[in-house]
C-alpha positions as CSV (number, residue, x, y, z in Angstrom):
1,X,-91.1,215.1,-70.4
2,X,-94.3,216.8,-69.5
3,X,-94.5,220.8,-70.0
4,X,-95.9,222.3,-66.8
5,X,-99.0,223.1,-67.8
6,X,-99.7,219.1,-68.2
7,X,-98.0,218.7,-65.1
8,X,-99.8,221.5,-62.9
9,X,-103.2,219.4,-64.6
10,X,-101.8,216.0,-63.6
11,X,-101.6,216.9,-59.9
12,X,-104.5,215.6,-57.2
13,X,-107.3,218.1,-56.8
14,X,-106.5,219.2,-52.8
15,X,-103.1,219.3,-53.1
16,X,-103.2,221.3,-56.3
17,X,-105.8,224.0,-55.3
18,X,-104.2,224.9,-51.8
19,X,-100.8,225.2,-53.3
20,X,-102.8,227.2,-55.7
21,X,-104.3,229.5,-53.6
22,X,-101.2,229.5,-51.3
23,X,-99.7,230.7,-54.3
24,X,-102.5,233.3,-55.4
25,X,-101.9,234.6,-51.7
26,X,-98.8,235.4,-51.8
27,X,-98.9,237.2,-55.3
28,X,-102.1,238.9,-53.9
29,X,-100.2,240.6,-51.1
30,X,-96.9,241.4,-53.6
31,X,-99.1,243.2,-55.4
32,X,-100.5,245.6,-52.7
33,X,-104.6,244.2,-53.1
34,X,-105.1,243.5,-49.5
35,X,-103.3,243.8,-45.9
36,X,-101.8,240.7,-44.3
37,X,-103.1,241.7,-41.2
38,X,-106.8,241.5,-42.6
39,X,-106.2,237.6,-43.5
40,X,-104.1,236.9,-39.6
41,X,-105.5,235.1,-37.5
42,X,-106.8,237.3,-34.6
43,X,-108.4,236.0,-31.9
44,X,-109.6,238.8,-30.6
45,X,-111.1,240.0,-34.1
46,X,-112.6,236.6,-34.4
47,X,-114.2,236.6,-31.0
48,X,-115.7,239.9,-30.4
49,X,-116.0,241.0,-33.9
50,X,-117.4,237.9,-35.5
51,X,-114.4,237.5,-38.0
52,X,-114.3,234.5,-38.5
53,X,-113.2,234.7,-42.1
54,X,-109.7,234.5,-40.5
55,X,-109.9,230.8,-39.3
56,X,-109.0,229.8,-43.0
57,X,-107.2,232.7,-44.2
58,X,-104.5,232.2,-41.8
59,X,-103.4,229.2,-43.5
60,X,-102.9,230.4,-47.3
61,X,-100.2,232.4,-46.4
62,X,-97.0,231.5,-46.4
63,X,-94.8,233.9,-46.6
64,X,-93.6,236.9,-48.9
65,X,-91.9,235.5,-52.2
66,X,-88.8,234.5,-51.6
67,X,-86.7,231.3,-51.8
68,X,-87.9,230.3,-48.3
69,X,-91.7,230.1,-49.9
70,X,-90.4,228.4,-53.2
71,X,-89.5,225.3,-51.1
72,X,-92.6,225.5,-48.6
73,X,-94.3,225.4,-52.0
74,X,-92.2,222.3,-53.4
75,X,-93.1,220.7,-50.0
76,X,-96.3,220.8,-51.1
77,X,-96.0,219.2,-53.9
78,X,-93.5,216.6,-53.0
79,X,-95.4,215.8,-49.8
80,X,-98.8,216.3,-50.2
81,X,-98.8,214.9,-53.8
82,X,-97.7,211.7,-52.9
83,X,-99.9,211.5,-50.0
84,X,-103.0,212.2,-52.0
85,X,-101.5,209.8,-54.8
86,X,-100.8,207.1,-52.6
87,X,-102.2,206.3,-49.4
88,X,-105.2,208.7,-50.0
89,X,-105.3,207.1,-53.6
90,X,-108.9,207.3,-55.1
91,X,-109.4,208.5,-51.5
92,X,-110.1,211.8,-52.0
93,X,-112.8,213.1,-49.1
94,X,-110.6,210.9,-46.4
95,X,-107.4,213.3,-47.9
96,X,-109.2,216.3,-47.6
97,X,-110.6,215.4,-44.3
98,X,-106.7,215.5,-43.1
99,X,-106.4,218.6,-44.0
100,X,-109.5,219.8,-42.3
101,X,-108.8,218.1,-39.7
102,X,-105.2,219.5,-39.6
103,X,-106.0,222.9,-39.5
104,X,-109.2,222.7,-37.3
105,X,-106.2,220.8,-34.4
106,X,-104.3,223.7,-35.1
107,X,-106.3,226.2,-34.2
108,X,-107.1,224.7,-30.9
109,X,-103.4,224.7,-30.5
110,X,-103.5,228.7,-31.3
111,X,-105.4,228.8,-28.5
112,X,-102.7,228.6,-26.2
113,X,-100.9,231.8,-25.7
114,X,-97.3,230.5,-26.2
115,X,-98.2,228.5,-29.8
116,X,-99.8,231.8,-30.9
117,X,-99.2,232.8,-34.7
118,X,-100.7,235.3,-37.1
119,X,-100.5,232.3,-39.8
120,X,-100.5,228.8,-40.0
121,X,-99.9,227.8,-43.0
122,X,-96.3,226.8,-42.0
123,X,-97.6,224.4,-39.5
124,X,-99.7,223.0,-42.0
125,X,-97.2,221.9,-44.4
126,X,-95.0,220.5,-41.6
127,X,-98.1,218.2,-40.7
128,X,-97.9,217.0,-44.4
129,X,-94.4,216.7,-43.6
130,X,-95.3,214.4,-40.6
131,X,-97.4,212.4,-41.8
132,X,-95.6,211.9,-45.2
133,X,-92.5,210.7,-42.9
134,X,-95.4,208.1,-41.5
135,X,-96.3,206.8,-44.6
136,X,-92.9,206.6,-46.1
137,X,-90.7,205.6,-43.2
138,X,-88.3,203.8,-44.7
139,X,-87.8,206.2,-48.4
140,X,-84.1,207.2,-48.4
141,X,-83.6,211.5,-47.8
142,X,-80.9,213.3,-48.3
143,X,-80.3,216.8,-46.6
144,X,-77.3,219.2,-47.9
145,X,-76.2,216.5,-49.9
146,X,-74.1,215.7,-46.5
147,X,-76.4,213.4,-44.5
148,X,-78.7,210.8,-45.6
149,X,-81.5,209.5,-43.3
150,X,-84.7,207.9,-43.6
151,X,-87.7,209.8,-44.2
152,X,-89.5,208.5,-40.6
153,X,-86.5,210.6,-39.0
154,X,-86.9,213.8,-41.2
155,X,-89.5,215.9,-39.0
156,X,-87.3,215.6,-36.4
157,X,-83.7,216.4,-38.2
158,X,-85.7,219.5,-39.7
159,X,-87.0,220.5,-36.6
160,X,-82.6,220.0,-35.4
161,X,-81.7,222.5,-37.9
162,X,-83.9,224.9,-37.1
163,X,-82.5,224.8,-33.6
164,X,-78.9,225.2,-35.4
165,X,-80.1,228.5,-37.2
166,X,-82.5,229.9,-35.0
167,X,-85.3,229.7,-36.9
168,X,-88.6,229.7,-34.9
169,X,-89.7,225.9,-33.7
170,X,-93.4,226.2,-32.6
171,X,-94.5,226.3,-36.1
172,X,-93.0,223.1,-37.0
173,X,-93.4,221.6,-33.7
174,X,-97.4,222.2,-33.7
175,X,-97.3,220.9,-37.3
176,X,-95.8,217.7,-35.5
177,X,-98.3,217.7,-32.8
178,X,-101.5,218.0,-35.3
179,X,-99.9,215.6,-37.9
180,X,-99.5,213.4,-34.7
181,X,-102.7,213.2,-33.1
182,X,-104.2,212.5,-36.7
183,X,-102.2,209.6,-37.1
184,X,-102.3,207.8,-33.7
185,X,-106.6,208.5,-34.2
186,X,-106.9,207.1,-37.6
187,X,-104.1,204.3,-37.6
188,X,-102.2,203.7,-34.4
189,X,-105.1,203.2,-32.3
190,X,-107.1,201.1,-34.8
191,X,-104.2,198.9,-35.1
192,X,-104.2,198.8,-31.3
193,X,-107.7,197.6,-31.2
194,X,-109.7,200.7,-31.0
195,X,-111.5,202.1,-33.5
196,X,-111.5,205.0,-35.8
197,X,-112.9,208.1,-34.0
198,X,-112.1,210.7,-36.5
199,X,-113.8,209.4,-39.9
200,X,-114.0,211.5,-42.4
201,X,-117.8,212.7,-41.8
202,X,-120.6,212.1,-44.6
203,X,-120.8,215.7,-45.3
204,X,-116.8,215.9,-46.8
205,X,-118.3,212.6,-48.8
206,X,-120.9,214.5,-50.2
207,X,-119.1,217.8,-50.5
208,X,-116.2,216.0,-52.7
209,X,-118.8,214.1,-54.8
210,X,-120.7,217.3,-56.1
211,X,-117.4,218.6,-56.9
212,X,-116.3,215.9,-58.5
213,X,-113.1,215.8,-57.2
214,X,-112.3,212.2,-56.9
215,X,-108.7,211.5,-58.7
216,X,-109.3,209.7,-61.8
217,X,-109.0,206.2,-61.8
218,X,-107.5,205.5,-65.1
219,X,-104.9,208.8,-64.5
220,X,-101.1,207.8,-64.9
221,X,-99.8,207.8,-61.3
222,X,-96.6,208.4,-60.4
223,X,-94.7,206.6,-57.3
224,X,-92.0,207.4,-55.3
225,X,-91.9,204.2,-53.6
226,X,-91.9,200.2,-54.8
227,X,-93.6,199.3,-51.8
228,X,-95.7,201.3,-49.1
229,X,-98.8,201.8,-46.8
230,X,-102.3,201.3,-47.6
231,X,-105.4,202.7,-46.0
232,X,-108.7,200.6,-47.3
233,X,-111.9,201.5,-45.6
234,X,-111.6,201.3,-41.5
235,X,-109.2,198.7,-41.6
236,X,-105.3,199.8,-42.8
237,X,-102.4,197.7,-43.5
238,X,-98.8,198.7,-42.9
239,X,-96.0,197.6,-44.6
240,X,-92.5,198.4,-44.9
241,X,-91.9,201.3,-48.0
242,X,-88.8,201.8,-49.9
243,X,-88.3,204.5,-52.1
244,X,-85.5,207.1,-54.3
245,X,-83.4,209.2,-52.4
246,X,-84.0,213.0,-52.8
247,X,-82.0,215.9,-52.1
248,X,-84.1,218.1,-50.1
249,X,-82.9,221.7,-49.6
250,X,-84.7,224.0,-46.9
251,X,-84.2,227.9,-46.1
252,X,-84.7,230.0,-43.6
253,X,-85.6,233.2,-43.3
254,X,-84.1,235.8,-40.9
């Protein structure tokens, strides 16, 4: 058993430093050192006042502390650790190219007055979600302990219960959307004949290698699943992917 300091070391680099600063965001605002409304994404403020600190702000907040942000944070690191341990394996830029790519669809869907949220950060995570279900279609979930499903269906049984208590859908459903249109661009439609419109660019290359923050190839990785997908340059192989069930438990705040 690993303490949680090797642990919190052991985790992929992207996932690990936005769960970090998600984290640091949240403490940040408990303890009175900025406004949330001077992080919220404002289009107004971005427009005419050139704010445009607030395009990437938006999405390191996740709500106050509480156990509704405890399991957006374990989603985190459930989801987007074994995304960036498996399919993004050693594939570091291409991972942190979803993300960007994530949050830059998600803005455009801001745009739109009735998707309109202060923070994103929500939507995010569900696109993890998404595209986690993708990738792991077939791994066995458990919701309640009451009704076990597999993962391709859990966006959508999520996205039920908030329906069941009222919690707000356009957050999750926009996290749907973006996670989505990356997935139909990058594998759906390559697979379909066409090709991959959305590489990661040379410039994420480049920004990943002088940060060094390829994953380790000799570094102890583990799997959730016995069998799964693989993404290997511009061509990608699907496969079916088994894996262990999990309970997963979500809250919702009033």
């Amino acid at each position: 058993m690993s303490s949680p300091a090797e642990f919190y070391k052991s985790l992929p680099p992207i996932t690990k430093a936005y769960g970090t600063i998600c984290l640091m965001t949240t403490a940040a605002s408990h303890l009175g050192l900025y406004r949330l409304e001077n992080i919220s994404l404002i289009h107004e403020l971005v427009f005419s006042e050139f704010q445009v600190w607030r395009l990437l702000t938006n999405f390191f907040f996740l709500g106050n502390f509480s156990m509704n942000f405890g399991i957006r944070l374990l989603m985190i690191a459930r989801y987007g650790v074994q995304l960036e341990q498996g399919p993004f394996q050693r594939r570091t830029a291409d991972f942190l190219w979803m993300m960007i790519f994530g949050a830059i669809s998600l803005l455009a869907l801001s745009i739109v007055p009735i998707l309109r949220g202060a923070f994103l950060g929500i939507s995010l995570v569900f696109m993890l979600l998404y595209i986690w279900s993708r990738e792991f279609p077939n791994a066995q979930v458990n919701i309640y302990g009451l009704v076990a499903l597999k993962a391709f269906y859990l966006p959508w049984a999520m996205l039920a219960l908030d329906v069941i208590f009222g919690s707000p859908l356009v957050p999750d459903l926009m996290g749907i959307i973006a996670g989505h249109l990356y997935y139909f661009l990058t594998v759906l439609h390559p697979l379909a004949g066409g090709r991959n419109i959305i590489s990661t660019p040379r410039l994420v290359h480049k920004l990943v290698a002088r940060a060094r923050l390829e994953y380790p190839t000799n570094a102890r990785v583990p799997q959730e699943r016995t069998t799964g997908v693989a993404f290997t340059g511009r061509s990608y192989r699907l496969n079916s992917s088994t894996g262990r069930g999990f309970s997963l438990r979500r809250f919702w705040s009033s």
